[in-house]
C-alpha positions in Angstrom: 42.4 49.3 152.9 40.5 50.4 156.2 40.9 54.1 157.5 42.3 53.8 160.5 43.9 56.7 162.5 45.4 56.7 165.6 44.0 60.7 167.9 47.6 61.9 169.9 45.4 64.1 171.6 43.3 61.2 173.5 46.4 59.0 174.0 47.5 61.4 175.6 44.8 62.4 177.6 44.1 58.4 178.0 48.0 57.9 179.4 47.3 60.7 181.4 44.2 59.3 183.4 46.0 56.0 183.5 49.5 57.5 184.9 46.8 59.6 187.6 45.2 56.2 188.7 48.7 54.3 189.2 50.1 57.3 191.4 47.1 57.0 193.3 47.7 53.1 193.4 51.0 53.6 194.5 50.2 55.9 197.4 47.5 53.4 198.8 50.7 50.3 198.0 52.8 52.6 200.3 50.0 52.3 202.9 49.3 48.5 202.9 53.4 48.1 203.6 54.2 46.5 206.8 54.2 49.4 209.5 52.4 51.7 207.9 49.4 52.9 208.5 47.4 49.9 206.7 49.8 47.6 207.0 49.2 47.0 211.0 47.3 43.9 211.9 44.7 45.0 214.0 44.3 43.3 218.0 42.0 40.7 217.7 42.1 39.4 221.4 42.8 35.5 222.4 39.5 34.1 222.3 38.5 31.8 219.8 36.7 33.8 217.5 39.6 36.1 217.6 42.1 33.6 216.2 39.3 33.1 213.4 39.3 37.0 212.9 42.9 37.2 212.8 42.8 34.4 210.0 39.9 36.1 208.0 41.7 39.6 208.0 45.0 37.8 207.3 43.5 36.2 204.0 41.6 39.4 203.5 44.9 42.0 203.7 46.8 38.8 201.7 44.1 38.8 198.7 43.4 43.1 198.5 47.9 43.0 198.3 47.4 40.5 195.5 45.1 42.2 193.6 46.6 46.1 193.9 49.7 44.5 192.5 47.8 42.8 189.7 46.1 46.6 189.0 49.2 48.2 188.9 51.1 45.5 186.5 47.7 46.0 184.5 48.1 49.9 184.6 51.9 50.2 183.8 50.9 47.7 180.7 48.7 49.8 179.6 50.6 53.0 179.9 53.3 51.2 178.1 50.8 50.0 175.3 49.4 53.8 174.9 53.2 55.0 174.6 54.2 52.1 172.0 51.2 53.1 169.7 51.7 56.3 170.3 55.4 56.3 169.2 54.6 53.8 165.9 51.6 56.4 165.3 54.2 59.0 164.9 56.8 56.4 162.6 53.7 55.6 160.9 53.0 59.3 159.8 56.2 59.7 159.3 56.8 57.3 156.9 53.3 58.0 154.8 54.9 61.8 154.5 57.5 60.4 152.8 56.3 58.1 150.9 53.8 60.4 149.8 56.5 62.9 148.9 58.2 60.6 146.7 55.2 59.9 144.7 54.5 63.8 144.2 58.1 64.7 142.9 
């Protein structure tokens, strides 16, 4: 049998670091919106190598979008994973207390 054991202390410090990271996410999401203050498209003039600047930001604005909401799916996973093993940690304990109690009596 291995000797696992699950520390409620760094879970919760763990869940705590991620839940820190996603608000920050969020507030840079927010910014990015359309109208906001990252979410303007920048004058790029009517020459040539504007149009081509335009394109590059464009695909550059559409990719870092992409990926924030890839990093925060990733981060609400894992805040959910930390809470699920916290809760089965807790069953889990629970139900070696009474198991053990049984045997004792």
């Amino acid at each position: 049998m291995s000797d696992r054991s699950v520390d409620p202390d760094a879970l919760a410090e763990f869940r705590e670091v991620a839940q820190g990271r996603l608000a920050h996410l969020e507030t840079l999401i927010e910014r990015l919106r359309h109208g906001n203050v990252l979410g303007v498209e920048p004058g790029f003039g009517l020459l040539d190598s504007g149009q081509t600047a335009r394109e590059t930001y464009r695909e550059f604005h559409r990719q870092t979008w992409s990926n924030l909401q890839d990093l925060r799916a990733d981060l609400a996973g894992i805040i959910a994973t930390v809470d699920g093993v916290a809760e089965r940690a807790v069953e889990t304990d629970a139900d070696s207390a009474a198991h053990l109690s049984r045997r004792e009596a």
